[in-house]
C-alpha positions in Angstrom: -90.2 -36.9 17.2 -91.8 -39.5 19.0 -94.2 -38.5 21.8 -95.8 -42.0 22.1 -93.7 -42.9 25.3 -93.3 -39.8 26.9 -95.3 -38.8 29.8 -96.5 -34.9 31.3 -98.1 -34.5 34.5 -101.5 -33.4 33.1 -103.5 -33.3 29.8 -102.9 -29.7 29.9 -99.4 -30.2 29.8 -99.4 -32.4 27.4 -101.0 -30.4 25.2 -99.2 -27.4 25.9 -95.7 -29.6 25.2 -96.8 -32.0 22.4 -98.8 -30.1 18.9 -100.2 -33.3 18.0 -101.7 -33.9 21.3 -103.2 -30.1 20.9 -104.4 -30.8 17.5 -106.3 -34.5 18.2 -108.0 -33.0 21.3 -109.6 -30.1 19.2 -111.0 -33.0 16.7 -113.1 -34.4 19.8 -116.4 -34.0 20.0 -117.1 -31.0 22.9 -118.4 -33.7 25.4 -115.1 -36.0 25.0 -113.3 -32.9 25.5 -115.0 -31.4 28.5 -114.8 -35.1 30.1 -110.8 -35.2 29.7 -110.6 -31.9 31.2 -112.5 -32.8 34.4 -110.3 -35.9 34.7 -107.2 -34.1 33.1 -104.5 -35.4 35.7 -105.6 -39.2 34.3 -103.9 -38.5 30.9 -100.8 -38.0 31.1 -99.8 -39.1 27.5 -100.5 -39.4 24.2 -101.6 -42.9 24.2 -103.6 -42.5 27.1 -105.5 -39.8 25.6 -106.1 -41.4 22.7 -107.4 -44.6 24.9 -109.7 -42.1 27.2 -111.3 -40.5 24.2 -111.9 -44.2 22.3 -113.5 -45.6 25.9 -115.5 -42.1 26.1 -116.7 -42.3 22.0 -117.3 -46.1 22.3 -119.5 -45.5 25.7 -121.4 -42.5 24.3 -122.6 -44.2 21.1 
């Protein structure tokens, strides 16, 4: 299954509909995670979750 393309209306959704989604955002640290769920309707896929987190990682370092 390929999730890269799809897209959900929220992150919650998307984690709710896609395991791998679930599984990378419990890896986050806490304040990557807390940031995506404040701004949760701005992913809306896998790939931009996976962009949000790198800009929030590369920002916070």
């Amino acid at each position: 299954m390929n999730s890269q393309g799809r897209t959900y209306r929220d992150v919650f959704t998307l984690m709710r509909e896609e395991p791998e989604a679930r599984l990378y955002f419990e890896k986050l640290p806490a304040t990557v995670r807390e940031q995506m769920s404040t701004h949760a309707f701005r992913i809306n896929s896998m790939n931009s979750m996976r962009s949000y987190a790198e800009n929030l990682t590369h920002n916070t370092q």
